[in-house]
mmCIF file of the C-alpha atoms, coordinates in Angstrom:
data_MODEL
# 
_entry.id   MODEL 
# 
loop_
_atom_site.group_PDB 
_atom_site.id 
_atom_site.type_symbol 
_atom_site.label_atom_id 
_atom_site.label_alt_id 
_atom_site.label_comp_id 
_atom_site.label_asym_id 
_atom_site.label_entity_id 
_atom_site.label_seq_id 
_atom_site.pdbx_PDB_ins_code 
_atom_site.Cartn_x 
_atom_site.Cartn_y 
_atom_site.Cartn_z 
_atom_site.occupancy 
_atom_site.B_iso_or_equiv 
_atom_site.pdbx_formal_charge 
_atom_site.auth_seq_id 
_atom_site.auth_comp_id 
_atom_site.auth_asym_id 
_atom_site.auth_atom_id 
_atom_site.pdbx_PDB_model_num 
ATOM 1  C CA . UNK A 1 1  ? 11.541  -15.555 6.023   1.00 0.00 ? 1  UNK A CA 1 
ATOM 2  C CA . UNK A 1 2  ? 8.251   -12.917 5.039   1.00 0.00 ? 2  UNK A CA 1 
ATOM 3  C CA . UNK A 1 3  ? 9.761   -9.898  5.836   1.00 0.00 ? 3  UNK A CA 1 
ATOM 4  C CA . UNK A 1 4  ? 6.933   -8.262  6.288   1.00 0.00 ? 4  UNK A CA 1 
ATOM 5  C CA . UNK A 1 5  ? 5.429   -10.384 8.407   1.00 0.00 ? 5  UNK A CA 1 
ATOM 6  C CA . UNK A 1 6  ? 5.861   -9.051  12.292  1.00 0.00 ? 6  UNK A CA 1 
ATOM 7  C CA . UNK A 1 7  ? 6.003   -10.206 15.200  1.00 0.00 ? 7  UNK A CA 1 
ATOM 8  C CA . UNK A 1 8  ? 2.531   -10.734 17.053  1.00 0.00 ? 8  UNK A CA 1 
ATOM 9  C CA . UNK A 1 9  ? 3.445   -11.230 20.759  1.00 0.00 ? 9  UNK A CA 1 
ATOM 10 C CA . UNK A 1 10 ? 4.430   -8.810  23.565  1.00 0.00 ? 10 UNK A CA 1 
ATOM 11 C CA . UNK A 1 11 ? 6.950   -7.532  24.166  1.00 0.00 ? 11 UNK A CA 1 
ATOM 12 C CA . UNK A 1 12 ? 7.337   -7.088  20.504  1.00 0.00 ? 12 UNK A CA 1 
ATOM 13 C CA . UNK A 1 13 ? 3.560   -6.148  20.532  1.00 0.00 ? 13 UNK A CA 1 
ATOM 14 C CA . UNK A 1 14 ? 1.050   -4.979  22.980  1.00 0.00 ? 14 UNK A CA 1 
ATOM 15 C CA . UNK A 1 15 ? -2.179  -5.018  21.054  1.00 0.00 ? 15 UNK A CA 1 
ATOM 16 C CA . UNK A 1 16 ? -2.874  -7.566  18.398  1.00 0.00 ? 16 UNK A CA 1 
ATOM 17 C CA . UNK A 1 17 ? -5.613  -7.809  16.233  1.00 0.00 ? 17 UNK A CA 1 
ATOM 18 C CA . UNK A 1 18 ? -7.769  -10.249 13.735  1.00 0.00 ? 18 UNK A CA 1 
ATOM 19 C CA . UNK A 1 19 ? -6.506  -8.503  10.982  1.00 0.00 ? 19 UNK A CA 1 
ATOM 20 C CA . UNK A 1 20 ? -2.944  -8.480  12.112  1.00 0.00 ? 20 UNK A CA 1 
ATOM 21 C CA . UNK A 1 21 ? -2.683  -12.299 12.224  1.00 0.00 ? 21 UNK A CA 1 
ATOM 22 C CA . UNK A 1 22 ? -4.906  -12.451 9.081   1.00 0.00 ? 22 UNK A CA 1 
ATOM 23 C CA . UNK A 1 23 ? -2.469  -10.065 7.038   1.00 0.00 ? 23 UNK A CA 1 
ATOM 24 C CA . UNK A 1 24 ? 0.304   -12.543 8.442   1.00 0.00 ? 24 UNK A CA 1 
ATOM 25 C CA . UNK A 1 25 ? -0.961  -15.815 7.266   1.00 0.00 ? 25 UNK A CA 1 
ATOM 26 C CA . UNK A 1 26 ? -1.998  -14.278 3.734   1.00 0.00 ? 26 UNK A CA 1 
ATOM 27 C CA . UNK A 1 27 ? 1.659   -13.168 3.181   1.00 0.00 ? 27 UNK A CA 1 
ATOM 28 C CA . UNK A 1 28 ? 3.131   -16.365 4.760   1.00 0.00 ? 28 UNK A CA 1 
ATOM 29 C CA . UNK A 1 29 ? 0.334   -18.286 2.165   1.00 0.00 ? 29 UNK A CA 1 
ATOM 30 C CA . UNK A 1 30 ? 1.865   -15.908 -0.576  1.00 0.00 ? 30 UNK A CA 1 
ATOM 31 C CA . UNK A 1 31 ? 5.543   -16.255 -0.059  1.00 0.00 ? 31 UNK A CA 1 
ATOM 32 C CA . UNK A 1 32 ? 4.968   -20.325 -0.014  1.00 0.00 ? 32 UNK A CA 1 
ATOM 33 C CA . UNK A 1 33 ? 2.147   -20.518 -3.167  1.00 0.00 ? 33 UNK A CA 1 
ATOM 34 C CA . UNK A 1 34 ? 5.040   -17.796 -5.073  1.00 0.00 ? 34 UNK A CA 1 
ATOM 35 C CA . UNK A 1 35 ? 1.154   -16.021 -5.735  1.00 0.00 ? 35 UNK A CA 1 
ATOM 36 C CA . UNK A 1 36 ? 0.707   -13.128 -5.135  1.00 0.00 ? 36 UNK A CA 1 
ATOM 37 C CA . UNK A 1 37 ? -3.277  -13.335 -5.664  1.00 0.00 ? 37 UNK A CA 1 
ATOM 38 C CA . UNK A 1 38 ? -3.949  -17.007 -7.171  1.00 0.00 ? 38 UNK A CA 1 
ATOM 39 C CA . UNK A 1 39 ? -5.759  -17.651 -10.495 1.00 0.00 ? 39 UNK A CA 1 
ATOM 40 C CA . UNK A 1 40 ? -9.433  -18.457 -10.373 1.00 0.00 ? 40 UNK A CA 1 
ATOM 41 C CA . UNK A 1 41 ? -8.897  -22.158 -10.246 1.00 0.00 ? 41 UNK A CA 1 
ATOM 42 C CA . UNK A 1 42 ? -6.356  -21.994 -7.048  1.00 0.00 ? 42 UNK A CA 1 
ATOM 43 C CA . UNK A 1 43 ? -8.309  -19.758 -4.991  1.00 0.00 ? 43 UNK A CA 1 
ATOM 44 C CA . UNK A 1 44 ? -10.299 -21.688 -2.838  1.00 0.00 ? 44 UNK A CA 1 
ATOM 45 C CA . UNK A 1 45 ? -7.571  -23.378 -1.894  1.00 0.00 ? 45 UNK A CA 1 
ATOM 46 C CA . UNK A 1 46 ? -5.198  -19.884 -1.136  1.00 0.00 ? 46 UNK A CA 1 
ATOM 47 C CA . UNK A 1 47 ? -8.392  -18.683 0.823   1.00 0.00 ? 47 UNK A CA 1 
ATOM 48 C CA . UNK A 1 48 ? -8.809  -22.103 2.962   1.00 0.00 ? 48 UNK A CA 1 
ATOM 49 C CA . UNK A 1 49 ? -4.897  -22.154 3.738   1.00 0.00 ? 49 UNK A CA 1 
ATOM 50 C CA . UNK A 1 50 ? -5.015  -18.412 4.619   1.00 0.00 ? 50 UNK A CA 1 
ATOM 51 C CA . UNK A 1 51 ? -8.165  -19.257 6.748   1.00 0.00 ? 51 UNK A CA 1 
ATOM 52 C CA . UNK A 1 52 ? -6.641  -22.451 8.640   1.00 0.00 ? 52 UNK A CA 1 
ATOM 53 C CA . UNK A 1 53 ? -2.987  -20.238 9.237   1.00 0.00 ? 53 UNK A CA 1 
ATOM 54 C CA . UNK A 1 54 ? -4.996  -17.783 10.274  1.00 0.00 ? 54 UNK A CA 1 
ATOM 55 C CA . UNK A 1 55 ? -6.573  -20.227 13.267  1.00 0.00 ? 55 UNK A CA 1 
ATOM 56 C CA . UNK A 1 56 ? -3.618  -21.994 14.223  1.00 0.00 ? 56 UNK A CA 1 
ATOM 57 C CA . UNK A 1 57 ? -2.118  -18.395 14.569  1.00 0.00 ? 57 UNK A CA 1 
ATOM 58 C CA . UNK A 1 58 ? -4.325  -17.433 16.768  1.00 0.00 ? 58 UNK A CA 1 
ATOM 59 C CA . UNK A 1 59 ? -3.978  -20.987 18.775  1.00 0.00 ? 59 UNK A CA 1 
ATOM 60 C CA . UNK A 1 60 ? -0.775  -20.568 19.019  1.00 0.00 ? 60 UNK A CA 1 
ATOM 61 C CA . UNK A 1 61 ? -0.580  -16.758 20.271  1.00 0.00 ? 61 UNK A CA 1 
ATOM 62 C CA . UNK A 1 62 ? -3.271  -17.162 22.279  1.00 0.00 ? 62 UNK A CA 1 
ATOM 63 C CA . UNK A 1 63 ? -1.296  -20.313 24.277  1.00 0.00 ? 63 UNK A CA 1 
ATOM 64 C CA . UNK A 1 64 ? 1.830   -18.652 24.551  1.00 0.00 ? 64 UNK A CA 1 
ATOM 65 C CA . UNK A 1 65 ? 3.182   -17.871 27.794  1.00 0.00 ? 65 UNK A CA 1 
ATOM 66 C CA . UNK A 1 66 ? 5.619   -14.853 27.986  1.00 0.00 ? 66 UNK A CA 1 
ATOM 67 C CA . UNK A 1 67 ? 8.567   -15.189 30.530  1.00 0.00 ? 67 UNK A CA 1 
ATOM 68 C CA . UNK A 1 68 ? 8.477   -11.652 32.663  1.00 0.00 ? 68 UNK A CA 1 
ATOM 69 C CA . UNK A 1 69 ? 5.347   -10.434 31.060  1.00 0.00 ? 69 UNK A CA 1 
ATOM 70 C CA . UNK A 1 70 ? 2.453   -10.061 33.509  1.00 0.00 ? 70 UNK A CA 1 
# 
């Protein structure tokens, strides 16, 4: 597990931004490639994977229903 990756829903968090789910898929994208920043010839690939987490992330937060939160 990333752990420095948080958690991005409520109750855990209220506000949530771009950037927050960004900075989640680049260090899920990190932990996985073992790069921290990839060499010139990986990095359109790092970016796109970062980029496509990054969407599903939002996907999937933005579908989420919380029990008891209104």
């Amino acid at each position: 597990m990333c752990r420095s990756i948080k958690t991005l829903r409520p109750p855990f968090t209220e506000s949530v931004t771009e950037e927050d789910v960004r900075a989640a898929a680049l260090q899920y994208v990190r932990k996985i490639s073992g790069f921290r920043a990839p060499a010139a010839h990986n990095a359109e690939a790092f970016d796109r994977a970062v980029e496509t987490i990054t969407k599903a992330s939002e996907e999937l937060l933005g579908a989420l229903q919380v029990r008891g939160s209104r």
